[in-house]
KEMI-303973 format. One record per atom (N, C-alpha, C): residue number from 1; atom name; y, z, x. Coordinates in nm, 2 decimals, padded with zeros to 4 digits. Atoms other than C-alpha are relative to their C-alpha. Layout:
// KEMI-303973
 num atomo      v      w      u
 NUM    CA      Y      Z      X
...
END
This chain:
// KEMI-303973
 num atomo      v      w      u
   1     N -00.12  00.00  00.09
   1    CA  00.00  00.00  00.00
   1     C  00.12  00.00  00.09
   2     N -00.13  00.00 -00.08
   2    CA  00.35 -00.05  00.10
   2     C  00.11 -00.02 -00.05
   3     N -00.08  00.00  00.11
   3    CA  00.67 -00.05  00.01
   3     C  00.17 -00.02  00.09
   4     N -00.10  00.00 -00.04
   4    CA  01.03 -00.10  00.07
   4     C  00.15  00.02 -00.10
   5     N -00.11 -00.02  00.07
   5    CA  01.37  00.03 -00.09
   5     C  00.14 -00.02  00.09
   6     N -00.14  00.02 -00.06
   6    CA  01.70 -00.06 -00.04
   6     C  00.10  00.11 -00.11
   7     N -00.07 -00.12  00.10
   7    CA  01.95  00.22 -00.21
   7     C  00.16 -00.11  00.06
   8     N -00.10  00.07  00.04
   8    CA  02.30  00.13 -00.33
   8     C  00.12  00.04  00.13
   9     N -00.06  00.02 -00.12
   9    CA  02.45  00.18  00.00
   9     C -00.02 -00.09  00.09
  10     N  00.03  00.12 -00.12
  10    CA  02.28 -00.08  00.17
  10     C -00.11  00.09  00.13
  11     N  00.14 -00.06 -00.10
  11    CA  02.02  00.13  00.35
  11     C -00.16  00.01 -00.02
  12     N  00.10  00.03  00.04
  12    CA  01.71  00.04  00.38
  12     C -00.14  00.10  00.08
  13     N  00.14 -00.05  00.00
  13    CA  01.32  00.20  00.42
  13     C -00.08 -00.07 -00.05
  14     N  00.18  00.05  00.04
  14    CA  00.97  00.09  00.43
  14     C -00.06  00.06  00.04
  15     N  00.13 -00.10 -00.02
  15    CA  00.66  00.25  00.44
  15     C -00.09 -00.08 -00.04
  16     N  00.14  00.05  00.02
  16    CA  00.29  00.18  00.47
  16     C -00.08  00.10 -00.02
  17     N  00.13 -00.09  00.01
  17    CA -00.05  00.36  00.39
  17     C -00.12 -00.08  00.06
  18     N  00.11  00.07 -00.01
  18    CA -00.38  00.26  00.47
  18     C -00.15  00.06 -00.06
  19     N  00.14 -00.11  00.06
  19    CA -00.71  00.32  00.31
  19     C -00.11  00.01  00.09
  20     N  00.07 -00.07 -00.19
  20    CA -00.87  00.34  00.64
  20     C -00.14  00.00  00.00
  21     N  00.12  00.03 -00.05
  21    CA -01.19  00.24  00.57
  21     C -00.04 -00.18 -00.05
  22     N  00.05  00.13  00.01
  22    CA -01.23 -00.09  00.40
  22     C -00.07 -00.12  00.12
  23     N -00.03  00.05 -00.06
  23    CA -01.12 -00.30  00.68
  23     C -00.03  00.03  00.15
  24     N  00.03 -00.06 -00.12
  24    CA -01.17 -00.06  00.96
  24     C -00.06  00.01  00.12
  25     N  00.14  00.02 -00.10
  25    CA -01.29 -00.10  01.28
  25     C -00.04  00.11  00.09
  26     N  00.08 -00.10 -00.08
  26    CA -01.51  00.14  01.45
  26     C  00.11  00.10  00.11
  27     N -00.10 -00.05 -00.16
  27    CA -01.25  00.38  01.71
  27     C  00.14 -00.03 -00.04
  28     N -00.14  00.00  00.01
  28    CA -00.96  00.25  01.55
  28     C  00.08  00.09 -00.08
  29     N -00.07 -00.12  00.04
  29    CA -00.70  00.50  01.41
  29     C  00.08 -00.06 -00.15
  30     N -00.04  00.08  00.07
  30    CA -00.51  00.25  01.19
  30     C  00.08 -00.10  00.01
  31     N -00.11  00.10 -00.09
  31    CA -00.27 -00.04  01.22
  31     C  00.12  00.03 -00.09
  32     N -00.19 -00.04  00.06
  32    CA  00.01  00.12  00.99
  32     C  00.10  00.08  00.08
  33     N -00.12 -00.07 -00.12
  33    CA  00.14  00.31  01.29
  33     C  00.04 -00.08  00.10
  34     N -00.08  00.15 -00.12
  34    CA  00.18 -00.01  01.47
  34     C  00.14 -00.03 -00.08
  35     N -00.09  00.06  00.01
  35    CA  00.54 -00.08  01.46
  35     C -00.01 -00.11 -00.03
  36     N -00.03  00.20  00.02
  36    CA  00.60 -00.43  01.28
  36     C -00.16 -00.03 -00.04
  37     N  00.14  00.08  00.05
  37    CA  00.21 -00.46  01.17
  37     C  00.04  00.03 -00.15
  38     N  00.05 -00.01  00.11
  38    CA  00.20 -00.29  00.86
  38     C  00.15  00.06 -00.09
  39     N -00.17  00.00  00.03
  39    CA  00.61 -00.26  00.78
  39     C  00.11  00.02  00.11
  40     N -00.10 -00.05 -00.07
  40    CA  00.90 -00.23  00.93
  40     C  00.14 -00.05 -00.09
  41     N -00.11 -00.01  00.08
  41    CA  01.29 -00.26  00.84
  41     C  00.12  00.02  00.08
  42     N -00.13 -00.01 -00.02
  42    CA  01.65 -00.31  00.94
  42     C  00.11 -00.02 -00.08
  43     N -00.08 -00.08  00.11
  43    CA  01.92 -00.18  00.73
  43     C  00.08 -00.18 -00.01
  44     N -00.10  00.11 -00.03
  44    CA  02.15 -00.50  00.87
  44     C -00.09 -00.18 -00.08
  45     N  00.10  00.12 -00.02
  45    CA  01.87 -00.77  00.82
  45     C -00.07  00.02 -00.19
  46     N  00.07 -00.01  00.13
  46    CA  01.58 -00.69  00.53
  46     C -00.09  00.11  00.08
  47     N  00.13 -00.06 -00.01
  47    CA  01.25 -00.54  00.52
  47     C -00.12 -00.03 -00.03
  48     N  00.14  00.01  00.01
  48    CA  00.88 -00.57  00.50
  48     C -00.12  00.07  00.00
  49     N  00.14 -00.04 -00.04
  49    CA  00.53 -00.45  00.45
  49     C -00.07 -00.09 -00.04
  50     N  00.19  00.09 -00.02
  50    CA  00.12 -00.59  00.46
  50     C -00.04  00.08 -00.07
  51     N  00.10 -00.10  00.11
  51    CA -00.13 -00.50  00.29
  51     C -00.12 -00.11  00.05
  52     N  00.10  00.12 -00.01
  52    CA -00.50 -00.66  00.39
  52     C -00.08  00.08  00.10
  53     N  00.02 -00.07 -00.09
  53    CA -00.68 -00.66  00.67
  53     C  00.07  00.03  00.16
  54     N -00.13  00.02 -00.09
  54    CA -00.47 -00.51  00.89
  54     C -00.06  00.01  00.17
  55     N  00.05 -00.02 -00.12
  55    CA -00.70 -00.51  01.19
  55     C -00.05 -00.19  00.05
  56     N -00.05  00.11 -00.05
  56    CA -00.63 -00.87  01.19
  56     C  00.14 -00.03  00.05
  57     N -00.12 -00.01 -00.05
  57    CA -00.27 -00.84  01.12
  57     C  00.06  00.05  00.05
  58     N -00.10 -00.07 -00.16
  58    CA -00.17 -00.61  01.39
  58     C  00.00 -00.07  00.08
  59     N  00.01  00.07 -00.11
  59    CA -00.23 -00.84  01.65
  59     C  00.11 -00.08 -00.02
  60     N -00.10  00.08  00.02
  60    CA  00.03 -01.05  01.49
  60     C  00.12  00.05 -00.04
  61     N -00.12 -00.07  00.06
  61    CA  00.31 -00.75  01.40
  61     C  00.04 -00.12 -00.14
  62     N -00.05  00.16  00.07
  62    CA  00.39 -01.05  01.13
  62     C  00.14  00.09 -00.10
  63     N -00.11 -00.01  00.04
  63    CA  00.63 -00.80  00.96
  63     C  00.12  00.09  00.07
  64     N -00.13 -00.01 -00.11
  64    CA  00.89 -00.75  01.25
  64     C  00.01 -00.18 -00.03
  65     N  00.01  00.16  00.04
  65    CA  00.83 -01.15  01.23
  65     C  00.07  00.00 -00.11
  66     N -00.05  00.02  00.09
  66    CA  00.93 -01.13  00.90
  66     C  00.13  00.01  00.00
  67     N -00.19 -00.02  00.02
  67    CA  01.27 -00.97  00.94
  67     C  00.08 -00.08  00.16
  68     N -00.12  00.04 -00.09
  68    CA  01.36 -01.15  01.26
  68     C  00.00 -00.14 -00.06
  69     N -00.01  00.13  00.09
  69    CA  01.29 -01.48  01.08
  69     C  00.12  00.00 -00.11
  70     N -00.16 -00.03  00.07
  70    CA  01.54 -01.31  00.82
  70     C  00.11  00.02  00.06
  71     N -00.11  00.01 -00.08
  71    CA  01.76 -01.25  01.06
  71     C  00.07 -00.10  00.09
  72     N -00.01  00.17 -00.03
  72    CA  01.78 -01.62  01.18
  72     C  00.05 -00.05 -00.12
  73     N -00.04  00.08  00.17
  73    CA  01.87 -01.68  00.82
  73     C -00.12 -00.07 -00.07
  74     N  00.02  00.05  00.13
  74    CA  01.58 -01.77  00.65
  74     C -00.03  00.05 -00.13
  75     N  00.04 -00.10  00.15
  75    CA  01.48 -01.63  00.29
  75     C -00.12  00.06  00.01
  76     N  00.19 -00.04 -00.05
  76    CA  01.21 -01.40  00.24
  76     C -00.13 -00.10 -00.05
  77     N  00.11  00.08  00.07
  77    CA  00.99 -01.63  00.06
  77     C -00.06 -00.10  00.12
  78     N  00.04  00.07 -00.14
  78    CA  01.01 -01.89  00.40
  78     C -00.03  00.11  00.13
  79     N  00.05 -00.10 -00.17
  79    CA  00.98 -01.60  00.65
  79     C -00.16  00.09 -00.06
  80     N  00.12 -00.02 -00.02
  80    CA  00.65 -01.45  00.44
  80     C -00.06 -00.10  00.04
  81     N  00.10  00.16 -00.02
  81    CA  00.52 -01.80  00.44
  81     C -00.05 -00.04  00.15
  82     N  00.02  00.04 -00.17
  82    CA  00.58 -01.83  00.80
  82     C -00.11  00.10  00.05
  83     N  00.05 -00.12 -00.04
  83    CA  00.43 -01.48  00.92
  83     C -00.15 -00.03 -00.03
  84     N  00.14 -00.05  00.05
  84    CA  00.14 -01.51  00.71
  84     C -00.12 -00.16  00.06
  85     N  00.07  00.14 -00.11
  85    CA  00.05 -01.92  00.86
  85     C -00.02 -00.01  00.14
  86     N  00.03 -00.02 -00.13
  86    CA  00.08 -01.79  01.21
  86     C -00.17  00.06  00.01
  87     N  00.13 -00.07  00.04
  87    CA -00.20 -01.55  01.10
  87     C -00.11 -00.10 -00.05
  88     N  00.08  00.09  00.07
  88    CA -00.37 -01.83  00.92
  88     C -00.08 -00.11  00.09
  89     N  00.05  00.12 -00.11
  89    CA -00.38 -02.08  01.18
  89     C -00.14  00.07  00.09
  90     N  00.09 -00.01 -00.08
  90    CA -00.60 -01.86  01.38
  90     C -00.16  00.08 -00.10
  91     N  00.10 -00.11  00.09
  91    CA -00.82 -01.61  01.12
  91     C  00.02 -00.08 -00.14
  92     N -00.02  00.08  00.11
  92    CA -00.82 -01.89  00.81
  92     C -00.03  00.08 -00.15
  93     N  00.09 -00.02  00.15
  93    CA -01.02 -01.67  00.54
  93     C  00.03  00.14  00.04
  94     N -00.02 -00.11  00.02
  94    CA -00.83 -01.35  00.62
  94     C  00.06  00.05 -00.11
  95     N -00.08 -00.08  00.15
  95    CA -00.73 -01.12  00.35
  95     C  00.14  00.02  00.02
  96     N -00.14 -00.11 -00.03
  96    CA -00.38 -01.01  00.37
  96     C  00.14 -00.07 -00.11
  97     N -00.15  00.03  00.11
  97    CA -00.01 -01.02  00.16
  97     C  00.10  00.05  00.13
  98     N -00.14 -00.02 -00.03
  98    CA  00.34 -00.99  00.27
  98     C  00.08  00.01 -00.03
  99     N -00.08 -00.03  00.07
  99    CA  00.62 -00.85  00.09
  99     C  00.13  00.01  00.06
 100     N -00.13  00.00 -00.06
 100    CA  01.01 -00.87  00.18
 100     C  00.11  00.02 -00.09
 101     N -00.11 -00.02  00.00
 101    CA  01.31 -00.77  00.12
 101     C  00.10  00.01  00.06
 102     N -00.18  00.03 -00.10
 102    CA  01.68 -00.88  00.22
 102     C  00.10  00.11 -00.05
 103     N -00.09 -00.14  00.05
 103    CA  01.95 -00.66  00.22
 103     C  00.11 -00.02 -00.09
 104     N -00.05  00.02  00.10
 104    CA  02.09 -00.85 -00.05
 104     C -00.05  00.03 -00.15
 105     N  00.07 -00.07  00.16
 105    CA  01.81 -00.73 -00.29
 105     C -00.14 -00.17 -00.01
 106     N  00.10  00.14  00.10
 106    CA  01.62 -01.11 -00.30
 106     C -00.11  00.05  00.12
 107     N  00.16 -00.01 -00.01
 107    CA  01.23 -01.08 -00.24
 107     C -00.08 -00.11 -00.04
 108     N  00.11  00.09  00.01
 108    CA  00.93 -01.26 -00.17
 108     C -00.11  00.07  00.02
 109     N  00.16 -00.02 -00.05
 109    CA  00.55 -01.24 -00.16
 109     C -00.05 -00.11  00.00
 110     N  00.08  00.09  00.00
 110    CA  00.30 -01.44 -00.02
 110     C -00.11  00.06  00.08
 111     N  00.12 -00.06 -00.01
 111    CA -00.08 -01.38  00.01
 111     C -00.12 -00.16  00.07
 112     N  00.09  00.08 -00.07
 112    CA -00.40 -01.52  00.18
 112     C -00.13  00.06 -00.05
 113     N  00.09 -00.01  00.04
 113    CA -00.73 -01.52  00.01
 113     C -00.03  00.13 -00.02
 114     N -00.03 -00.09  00.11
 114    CA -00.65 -01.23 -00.24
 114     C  00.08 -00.02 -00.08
 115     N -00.06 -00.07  00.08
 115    CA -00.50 -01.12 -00.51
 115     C  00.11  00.05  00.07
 116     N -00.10 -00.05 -00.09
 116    CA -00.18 -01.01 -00.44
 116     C  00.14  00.03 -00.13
 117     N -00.12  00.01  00.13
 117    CA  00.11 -00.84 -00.71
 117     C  00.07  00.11  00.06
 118     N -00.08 -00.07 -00.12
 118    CA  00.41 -00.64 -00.59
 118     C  00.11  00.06 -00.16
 119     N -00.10 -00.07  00.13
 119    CA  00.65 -00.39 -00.85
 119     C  00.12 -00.02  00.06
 120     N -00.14 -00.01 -00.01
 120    CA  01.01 -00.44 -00.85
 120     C  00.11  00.07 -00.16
 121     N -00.09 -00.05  00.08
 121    CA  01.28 -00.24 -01.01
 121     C  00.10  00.02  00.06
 122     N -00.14  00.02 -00.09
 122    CA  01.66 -00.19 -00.95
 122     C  00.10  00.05 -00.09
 123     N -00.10 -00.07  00.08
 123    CA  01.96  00.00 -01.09
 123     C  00.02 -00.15 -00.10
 124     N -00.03  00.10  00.07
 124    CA  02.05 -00.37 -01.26
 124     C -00.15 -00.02 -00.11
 125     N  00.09  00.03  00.09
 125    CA  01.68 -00.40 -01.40
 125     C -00.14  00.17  00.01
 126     N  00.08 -00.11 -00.01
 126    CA  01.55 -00.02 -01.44
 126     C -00.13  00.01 -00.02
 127     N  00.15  00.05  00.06
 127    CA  01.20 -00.14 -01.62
 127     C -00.06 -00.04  00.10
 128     N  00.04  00.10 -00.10
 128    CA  00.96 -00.21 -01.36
 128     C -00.08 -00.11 -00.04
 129     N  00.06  00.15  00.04
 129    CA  00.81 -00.56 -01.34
 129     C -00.09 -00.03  00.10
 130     N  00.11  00.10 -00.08
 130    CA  00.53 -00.68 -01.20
 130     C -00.03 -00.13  00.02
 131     N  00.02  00.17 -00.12
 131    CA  00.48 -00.99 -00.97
 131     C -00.08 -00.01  00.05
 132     N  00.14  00.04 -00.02
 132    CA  00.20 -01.18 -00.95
 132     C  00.04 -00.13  00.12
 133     N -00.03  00.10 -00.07
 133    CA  00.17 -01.38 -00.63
 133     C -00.10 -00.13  00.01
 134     N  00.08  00.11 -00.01
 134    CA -00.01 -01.70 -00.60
 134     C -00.03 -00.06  00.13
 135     N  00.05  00.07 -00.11
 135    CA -00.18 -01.79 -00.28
 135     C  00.03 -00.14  00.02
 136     N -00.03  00.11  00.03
 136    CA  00.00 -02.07 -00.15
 136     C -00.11 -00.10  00.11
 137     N  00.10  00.04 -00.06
 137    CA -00.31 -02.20  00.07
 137     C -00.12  00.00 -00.09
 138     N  00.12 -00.06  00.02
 138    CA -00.64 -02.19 -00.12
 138     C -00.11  00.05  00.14
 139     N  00.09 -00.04 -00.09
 139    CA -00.89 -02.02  00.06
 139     C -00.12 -00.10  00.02
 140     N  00.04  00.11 -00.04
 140    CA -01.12 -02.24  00.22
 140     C -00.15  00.08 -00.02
END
């Protein structure tokens, strides 16, 4: 699970969990305390977390990726996309998502052979809503 909030000052947080066995590999501790694997976040830029398996996606930090891609200017929807095809190109039939936020409030997800749905709410839309992502690859 992961998450990220932006509050009406413009400051941002993200946080990760892990369920630490699914995925797990033998001796490892987790990859949500890896900086940039399994969230990260700059107040100035956006933010991001993963969700999957992240003992693929640590190797690839992909959400520090994410926010420097935002910080180049692109949107989050092109900077998951990117992050998650780096990953792809090498591990094709890995599980994993990617969630982002800019510090303008706009958000993306994009997922790789899962399921993948993300809650948003916001002083402008208090109700939360769920977002369903659609794998923009089929899994092979």
């Amino acid at each position: 699970i992961a998450m990220i909030a932006l509050n009406s000052r413009g400051s941002m947080a993200a946080g990760t969990s892990t369920n630490g066995a699914t995925h797990k590999v033998p001796g490892r501790l987790a990859d949500s305390g890896v900086p940039g694997s399994g969230a990260y976040v700059d107040s100035e830029v956006g933010g991001c977390g993963a969700t999957g398996d992240g003992d693929v996606m640590m190797r690839f930090v992909p959400c520090y990726q994410v926010v420097e891609s935002m910080r180049r200017g692109m949107s989050p929807k092109s900077a998951v996309e990117e992050a998650l095809g780096r990953i792809r190109r090498r591990h094709p039939t890995f599980q994993g998502a990617l969630l982002a936020l800019d510090k303008n409030g706009n958000h993306a997800g994009a997922t790789n052979c899962m399921d993948f749905h993300y809650s948003l709410a916001s002083a402008d839309h208090p109700d939360v809503r769920v977002i369903e992502v659609q794998a923009s690859v089929p899994c092979p």
